[in-house]
C-alpha positions as CSV (number, residue, x, y, z in Angstrom):
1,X,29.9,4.6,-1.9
2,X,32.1,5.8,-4.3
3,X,32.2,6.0,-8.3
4,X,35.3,4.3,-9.6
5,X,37.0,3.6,-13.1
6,X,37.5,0.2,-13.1
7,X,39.2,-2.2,-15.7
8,X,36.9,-5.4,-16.2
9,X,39.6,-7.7,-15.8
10,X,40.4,-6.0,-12.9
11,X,36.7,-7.5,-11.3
12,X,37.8,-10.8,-9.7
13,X,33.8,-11.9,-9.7
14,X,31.3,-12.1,-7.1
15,X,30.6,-11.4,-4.0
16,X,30.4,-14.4,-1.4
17,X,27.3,-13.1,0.0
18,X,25.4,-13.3,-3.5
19,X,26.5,-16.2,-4.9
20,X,23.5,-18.7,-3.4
21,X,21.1,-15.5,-5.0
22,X,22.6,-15.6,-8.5
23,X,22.7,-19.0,-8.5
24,X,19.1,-18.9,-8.8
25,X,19.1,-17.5,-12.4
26,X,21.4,-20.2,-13.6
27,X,18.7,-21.2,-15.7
28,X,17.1,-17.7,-16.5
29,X,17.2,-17.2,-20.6
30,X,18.2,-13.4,-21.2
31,X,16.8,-11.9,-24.5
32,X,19.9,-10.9,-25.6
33,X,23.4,-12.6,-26.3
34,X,26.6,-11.0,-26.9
35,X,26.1,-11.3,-30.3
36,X,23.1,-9.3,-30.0
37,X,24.5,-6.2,-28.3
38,X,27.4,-4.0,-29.8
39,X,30.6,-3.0,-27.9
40,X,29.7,0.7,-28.2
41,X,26.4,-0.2,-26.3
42,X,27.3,-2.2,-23.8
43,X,30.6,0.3,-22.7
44,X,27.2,2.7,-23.0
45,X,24.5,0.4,-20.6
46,X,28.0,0.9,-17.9
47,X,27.5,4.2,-18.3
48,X,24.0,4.4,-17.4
49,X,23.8,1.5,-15.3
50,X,27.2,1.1,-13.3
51,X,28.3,-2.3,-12.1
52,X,27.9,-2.8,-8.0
53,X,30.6,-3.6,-6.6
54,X,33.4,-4.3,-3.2
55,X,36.2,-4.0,-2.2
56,X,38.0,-7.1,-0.2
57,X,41.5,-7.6,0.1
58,X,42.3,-5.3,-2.8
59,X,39.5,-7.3,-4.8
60,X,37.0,-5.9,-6.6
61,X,33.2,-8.4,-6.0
62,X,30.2,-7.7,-8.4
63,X,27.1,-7.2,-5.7
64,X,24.7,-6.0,-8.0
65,X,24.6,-5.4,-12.3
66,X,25.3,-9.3,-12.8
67,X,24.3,-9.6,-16.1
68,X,26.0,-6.3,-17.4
69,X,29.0,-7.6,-16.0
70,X,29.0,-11.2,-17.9
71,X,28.5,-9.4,-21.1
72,X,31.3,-6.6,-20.5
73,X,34.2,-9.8,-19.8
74,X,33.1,-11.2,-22.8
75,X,32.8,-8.1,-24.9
76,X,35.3,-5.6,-22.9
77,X,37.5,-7.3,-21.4
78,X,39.8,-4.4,-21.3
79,X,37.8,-1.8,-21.3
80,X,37.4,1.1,-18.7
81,X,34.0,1.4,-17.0
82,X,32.2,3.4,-14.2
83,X,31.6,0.8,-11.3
84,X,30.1,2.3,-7.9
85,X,32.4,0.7,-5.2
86,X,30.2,0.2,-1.8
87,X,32.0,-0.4,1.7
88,X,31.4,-1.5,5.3
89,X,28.1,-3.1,4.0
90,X,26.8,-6.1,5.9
91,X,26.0,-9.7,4.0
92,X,22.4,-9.2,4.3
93,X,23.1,-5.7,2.7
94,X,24.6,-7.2,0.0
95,X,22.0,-9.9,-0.6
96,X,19.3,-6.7,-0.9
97,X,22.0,-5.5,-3.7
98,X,21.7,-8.3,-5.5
99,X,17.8,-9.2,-4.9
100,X,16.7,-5.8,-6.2
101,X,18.9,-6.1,-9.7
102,X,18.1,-9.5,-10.5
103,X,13.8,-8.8,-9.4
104,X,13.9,-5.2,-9.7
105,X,15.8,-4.4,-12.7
106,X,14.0,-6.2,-15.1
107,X,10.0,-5.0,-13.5
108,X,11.6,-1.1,-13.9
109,X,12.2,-1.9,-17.3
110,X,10.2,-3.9,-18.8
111,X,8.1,-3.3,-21.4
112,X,5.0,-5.3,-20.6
113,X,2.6,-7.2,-23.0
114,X,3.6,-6.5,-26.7
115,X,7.1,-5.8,-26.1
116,X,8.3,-7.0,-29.6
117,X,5.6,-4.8,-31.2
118,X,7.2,-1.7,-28.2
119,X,10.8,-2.6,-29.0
120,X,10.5,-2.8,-32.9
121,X,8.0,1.1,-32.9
122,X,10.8,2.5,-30.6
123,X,13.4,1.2,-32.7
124,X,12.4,2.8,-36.0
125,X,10.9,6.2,-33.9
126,X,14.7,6.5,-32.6
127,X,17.0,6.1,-35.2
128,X,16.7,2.9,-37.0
129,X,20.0,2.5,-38.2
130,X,21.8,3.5,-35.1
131,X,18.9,1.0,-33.6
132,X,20.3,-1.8,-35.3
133,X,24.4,-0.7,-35.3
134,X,24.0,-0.6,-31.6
135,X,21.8,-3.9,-31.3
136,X,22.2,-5.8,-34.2
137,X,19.5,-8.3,-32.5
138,X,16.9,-5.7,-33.7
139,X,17.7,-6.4,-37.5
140,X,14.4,-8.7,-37.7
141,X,11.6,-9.3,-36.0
142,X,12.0,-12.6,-36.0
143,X,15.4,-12.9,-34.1
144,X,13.6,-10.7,-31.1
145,X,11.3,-13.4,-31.1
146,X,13.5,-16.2,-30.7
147,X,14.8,-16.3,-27.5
């Protein structure tokens, strides 16, 4: 395992392995669009939450961080991010990358019942405004709401 500084565009997409496990959440509904999220905090999240990825044939595969990575080609396509590059792991290795992000990720952070009520409180207890510059999805109520 090794942290790298990778281009975006330079991710050529999944991993074999995973693809029949993400293509379970074809019809998942996230909470937030790329409209929702600002450039400076998504080239954040990849900061906190590094992209999982291989290295085959001078390719780089997503094996975990799936949804950060659809939201970084459409908003930074040419930006520079931390990945964590894995090697010499088997396909059932893999498949536990990608099991855990897409089951794990969201029970470690979710917020439970009341999470408009949570997210809107922490929103204005942070910094409101930065809140909102950051993720302009938190401008109303309403809009967390509707998704």
């Amino acid at each position: 395992m090794q942290i790298k500084v990778i281009e975006v565009s330079q991710i050529c997409g999944l991993a074999p392995a995973v693809i029949d496990v993400i293509s379970t959440t074809e019809s998942a509904i996230y909470a937030a669009g790329p409209s929702d999220i600002s450039a400076v905090a998504i080239e954040t999240l990849a900061k906190i939450h590094p992209i999982h990825l291989i290295n085959t044939d001078e390719q780089y595969l997503v094996i975990a961080g799936f949804r950060l990575y659809e939201l970084c080609k459409l908003i930074l396509p040419d930006a520079k991010i931390p990945c964590i590059v894995h090697s010499d792991l088997s396909d059932e290795q893999l498949k536990l990358f990608a099991i855990t992000d897409i089951l794990g990720s969201p029970l470690v952070h979710s917020l439970g019942t009341k999470y408009v009520q949570q997210i809107s409180s922490l929103a204005k207890a942070i910094d409101h405004d930065n809140a909102i510059r950051l993720f302009p999805k938190l401008k109303s109520i309403r809009r967390i709401r509707d998704y």
